[in-house]
C-alpha atoms as an extended CHARMM CRD file, in Angstrom:
* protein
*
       137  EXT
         1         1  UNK       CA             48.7740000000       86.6470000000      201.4110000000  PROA      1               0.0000000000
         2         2  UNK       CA             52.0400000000       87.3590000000      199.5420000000  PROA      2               0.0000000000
         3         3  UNK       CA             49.9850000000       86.2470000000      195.7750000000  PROA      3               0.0000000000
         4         4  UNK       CA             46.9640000000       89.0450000000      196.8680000000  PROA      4               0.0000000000
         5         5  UNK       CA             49.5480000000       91.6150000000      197.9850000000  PROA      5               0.0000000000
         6         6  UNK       CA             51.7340000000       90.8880000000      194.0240000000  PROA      6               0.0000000000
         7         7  UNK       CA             48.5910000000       91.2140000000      192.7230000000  PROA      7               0.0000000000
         8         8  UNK       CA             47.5680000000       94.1720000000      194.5810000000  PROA      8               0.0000000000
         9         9  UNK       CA             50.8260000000       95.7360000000      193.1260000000  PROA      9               0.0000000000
        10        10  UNK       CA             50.6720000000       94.6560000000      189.4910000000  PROA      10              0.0000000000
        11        11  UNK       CA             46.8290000000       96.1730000000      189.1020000000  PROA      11              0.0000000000
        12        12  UNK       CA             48.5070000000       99.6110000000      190.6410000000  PROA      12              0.0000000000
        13        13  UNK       CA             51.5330000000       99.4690000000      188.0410000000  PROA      13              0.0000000000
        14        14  UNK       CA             49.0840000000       99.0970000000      185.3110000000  PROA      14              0.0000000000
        15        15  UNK       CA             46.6990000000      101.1550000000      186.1850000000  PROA      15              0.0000000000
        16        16  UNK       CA             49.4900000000      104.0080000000      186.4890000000  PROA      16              0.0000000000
        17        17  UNK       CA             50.8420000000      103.1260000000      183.3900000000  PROA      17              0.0000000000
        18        18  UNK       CA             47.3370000000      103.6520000000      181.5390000000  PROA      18              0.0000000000
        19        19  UNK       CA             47.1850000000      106.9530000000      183.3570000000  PROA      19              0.0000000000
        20        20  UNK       CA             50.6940000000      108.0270000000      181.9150000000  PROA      20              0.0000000000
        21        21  UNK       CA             49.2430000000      106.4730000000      178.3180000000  PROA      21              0.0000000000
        22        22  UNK       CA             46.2660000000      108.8720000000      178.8440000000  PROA      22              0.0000000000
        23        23  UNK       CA             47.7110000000      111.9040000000      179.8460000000  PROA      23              0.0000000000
        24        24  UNK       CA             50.8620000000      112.1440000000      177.8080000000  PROA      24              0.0000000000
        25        25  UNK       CA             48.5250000000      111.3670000000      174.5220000000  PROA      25              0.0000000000
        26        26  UNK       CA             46.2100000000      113.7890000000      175.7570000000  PROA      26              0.0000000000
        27        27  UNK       CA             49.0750000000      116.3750000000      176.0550000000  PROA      27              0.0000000000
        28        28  UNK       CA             50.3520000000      115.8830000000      173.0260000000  PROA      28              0.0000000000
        29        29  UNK       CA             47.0650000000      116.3900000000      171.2030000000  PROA      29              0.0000000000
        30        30  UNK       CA             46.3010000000      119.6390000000      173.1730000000  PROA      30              0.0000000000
        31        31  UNK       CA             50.1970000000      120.5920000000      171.9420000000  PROA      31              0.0000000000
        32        32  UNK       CA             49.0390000000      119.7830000000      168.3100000000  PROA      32              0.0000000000
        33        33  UNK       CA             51.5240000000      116.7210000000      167.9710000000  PROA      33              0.0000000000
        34        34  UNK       CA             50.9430000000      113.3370000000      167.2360000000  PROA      34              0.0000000000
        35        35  UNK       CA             49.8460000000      111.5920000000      170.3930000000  PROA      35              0.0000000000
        36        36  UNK       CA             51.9120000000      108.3680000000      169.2640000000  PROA      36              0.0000000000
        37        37  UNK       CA             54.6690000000      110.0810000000      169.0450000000  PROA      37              0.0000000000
        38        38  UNK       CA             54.6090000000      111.9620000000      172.6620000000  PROA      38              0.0000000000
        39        39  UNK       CA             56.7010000000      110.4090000000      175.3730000000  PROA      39              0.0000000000
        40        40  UNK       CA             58.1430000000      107.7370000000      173.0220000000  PROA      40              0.0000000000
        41        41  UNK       CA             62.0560000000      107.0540000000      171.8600000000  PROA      41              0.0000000000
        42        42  UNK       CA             63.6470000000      110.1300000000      170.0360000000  PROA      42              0.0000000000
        43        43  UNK       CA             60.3360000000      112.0830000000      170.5640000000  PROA      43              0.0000000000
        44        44  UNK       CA             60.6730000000      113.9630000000      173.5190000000  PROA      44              0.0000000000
        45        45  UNK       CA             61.1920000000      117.0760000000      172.4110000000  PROA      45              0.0000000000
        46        46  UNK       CA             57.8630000000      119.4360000000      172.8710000000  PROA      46              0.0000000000
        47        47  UNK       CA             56.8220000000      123.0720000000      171.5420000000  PROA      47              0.0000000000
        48        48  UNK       CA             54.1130000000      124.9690000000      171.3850000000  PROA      48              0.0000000000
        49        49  UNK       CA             52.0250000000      124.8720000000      168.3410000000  PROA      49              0.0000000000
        50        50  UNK       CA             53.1970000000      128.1750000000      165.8820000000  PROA      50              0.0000000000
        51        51  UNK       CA             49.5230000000      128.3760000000      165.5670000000  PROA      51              0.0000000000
        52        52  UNK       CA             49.1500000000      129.9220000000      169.0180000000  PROA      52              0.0000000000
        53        53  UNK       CA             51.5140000000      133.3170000000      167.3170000000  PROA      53              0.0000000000
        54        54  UNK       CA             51.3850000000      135.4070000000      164.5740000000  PROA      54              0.0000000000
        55        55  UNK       CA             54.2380000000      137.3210000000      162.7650000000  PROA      55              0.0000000000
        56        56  UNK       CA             57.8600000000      136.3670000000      163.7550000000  PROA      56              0.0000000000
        57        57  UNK       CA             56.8650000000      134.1570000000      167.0040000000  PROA      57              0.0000000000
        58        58  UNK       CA             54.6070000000      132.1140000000      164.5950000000  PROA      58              0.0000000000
        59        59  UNK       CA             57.9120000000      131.3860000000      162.6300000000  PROA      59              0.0000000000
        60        60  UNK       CA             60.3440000000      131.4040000000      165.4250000000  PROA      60              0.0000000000
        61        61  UNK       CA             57.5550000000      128.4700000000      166.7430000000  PROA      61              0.0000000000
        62        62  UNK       CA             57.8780000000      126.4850000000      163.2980000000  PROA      62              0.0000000000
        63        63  UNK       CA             61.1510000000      126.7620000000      163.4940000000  PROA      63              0.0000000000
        64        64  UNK       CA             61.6000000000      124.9450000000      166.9790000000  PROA      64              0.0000000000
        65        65  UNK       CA             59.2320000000      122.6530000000      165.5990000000  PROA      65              0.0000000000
        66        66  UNK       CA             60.9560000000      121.7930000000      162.7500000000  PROA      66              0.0000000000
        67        67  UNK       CA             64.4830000000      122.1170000000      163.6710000000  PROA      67              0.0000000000
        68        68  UNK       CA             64.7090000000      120.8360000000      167.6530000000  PROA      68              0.0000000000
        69        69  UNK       CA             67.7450000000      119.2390000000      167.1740000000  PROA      69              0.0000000000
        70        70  UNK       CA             69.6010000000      122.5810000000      166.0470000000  PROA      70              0.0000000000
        71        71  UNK       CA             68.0380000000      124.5520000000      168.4320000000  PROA      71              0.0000000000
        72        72  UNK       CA             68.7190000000      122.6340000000      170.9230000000  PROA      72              0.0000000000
        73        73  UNK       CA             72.8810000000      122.9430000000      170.3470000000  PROA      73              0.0000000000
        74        74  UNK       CA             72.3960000000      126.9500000000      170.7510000000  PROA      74              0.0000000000
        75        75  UNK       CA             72.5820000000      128.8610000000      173.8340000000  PROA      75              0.0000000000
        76        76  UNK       CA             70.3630000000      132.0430000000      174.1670000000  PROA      76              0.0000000000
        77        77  UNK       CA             71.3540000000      135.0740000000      175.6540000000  PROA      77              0.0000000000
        78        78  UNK       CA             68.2050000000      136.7320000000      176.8230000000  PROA      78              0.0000000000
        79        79  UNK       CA             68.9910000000      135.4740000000      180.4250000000  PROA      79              0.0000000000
        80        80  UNK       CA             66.4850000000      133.2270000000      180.4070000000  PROA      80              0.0000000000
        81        81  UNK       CA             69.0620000000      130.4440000000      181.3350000000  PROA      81              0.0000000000
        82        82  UNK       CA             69.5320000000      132.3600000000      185.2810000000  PROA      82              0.0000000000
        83        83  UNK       CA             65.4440000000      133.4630000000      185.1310000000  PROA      83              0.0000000000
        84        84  UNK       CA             63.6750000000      130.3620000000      183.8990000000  PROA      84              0.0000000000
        85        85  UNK       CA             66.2150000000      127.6560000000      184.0410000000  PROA      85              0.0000000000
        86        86  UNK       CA             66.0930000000      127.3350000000      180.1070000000  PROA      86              0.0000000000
        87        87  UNK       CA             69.1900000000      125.0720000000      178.9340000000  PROA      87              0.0000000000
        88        88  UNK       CA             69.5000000000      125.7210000000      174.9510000000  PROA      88              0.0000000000
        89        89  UNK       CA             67.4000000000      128.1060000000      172.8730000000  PROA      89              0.0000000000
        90        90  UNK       CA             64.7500000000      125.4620000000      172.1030000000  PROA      90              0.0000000000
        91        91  UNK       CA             63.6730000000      125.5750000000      175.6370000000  PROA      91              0.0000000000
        92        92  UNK       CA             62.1740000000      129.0050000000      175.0010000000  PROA      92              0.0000000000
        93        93  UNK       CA             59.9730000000      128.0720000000      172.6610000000  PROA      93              0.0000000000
        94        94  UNK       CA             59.0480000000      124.5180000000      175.1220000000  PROA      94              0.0000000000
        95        95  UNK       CA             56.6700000000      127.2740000000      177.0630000000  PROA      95              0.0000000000
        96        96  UNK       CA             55.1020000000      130.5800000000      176.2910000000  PROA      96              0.0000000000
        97        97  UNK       CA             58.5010000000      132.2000000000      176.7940000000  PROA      97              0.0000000000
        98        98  UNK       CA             60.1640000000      132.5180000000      172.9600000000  PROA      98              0.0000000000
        99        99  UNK       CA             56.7330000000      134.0940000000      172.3170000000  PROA      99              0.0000000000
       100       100  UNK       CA             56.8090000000      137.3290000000      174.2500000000  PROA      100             0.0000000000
       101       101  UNK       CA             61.4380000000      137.2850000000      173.7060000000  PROA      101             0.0000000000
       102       102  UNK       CA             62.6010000000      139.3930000000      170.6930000000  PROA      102             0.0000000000
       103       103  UNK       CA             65.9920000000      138.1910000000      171.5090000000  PROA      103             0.0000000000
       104       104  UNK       CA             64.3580000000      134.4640000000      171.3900000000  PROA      104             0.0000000000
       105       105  UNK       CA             62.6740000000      134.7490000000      168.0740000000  PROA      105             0.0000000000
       106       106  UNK       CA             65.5160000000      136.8940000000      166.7690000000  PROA      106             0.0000000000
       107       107  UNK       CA             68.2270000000      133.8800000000      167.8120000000  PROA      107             0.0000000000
       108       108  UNK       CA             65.8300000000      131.0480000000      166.1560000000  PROA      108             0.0000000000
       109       109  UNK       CA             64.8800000000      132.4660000000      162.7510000000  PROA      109             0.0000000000
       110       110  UNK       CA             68.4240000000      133.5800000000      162.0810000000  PROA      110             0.0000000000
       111       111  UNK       CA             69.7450000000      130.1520000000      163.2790000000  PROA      111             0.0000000000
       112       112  UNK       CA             67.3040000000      128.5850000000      160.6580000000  PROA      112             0.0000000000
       113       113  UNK       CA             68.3740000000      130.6560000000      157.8030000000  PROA      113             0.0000000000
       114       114  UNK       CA             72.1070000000      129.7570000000      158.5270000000  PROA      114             0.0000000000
       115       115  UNK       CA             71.2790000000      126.6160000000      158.4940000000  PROA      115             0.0000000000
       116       116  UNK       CA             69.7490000000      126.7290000000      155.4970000000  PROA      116             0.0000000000
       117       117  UNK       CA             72.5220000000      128.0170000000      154.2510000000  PROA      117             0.0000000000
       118       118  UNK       CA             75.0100000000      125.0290000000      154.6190000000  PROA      118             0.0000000000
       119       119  UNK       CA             76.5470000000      127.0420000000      157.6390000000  PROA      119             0.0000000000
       120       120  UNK       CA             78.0920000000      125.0020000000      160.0240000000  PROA      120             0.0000000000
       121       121  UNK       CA             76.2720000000      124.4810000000      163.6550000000  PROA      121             0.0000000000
       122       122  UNK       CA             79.5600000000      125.8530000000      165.2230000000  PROA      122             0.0000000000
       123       123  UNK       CA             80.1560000000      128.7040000000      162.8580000000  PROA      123             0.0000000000
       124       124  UNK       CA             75.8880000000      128.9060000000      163.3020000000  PROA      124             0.0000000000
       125       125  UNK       CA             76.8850000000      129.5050000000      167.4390000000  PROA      125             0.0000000000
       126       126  UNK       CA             79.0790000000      131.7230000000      166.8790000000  PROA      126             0.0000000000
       127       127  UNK       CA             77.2560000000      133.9380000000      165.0510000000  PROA      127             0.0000000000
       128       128  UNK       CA             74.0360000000      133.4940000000      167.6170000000  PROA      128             0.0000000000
       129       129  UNK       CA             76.8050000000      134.4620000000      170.1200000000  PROA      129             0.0000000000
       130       130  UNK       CA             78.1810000000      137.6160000000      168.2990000000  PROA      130             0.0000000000
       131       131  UNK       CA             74.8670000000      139.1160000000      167.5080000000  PROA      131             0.0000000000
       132       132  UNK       CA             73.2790000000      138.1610000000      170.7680000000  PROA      132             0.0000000000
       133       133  UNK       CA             75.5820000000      138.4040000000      173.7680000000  PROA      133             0.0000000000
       134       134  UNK       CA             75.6400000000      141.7100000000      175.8670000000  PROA      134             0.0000000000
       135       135  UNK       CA             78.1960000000      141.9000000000      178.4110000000  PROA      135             0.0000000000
       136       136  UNK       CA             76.5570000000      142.3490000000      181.9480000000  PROA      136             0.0000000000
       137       137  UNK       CA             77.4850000000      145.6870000000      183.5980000000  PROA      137             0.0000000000
């Protein structure tokens, strides 16, 4: 009884893990990534494909893309943080958010051309921060 019942729960783990296989390869394809990447060590960081947005979302997009890891170290000040629980800039651009934000797009594409510019990811903040902030009244 106690072999059938293992058994029982070994064909379930499996069989969930081929689900997760499936559908975190399938997301990744929809997202435009590569599905061997999705889900796996150091890759799970997702955006939207730039191809979805034109003009200065498109490159605020390709940015994210391209740069996760230095959007991810910058806070953005369109509230989004209170509104939609976003925790660094590259959260905006995780969801349909960064595409509708000028504040968003504005933050990303001058974060990449600091960086660009040898500027330092603190000095890069402070900028964001600068330019960015508005007090609350």
């Amino acid at each position: 009884m106690a072999k059938s019942r293992t058994t029982r729960l070994l064909i379930a783990g499996a069989a969930v893990a081929v689900l997760a296989v499936i559908y975190f390869g399938a997301y990744a394809w929809h997202a435009g990534l590569d599905p061997a990447a999705a889900g796996g060590p150091g890759h799970n960081v997702v955006t939207l494909d730039p191809g979805l947005y034109k003009g200065p979302a498109h490159e605020a997009y390709r940015v994210a893309r391209e740069h996760p890891e230095l959007l991810a170290q910058m806070h953005c000040y369109c509230g989004c943080d209170r509104l939609h629980g976003h925790n660094s800039l590259l959260d905006c651009f995780r969801d349909t958010h960064g595409g509708h934000c000028a504040i968003c797009v504005g933050e990303a594409i001058d974060a990449e051309r600091m960086y660009k510019a040898g500027t330092p990811v603190d000095q890069i903040r402070d900028a964001l921060r600068q330019r960015y902030y508005r007090h609350e009244s």
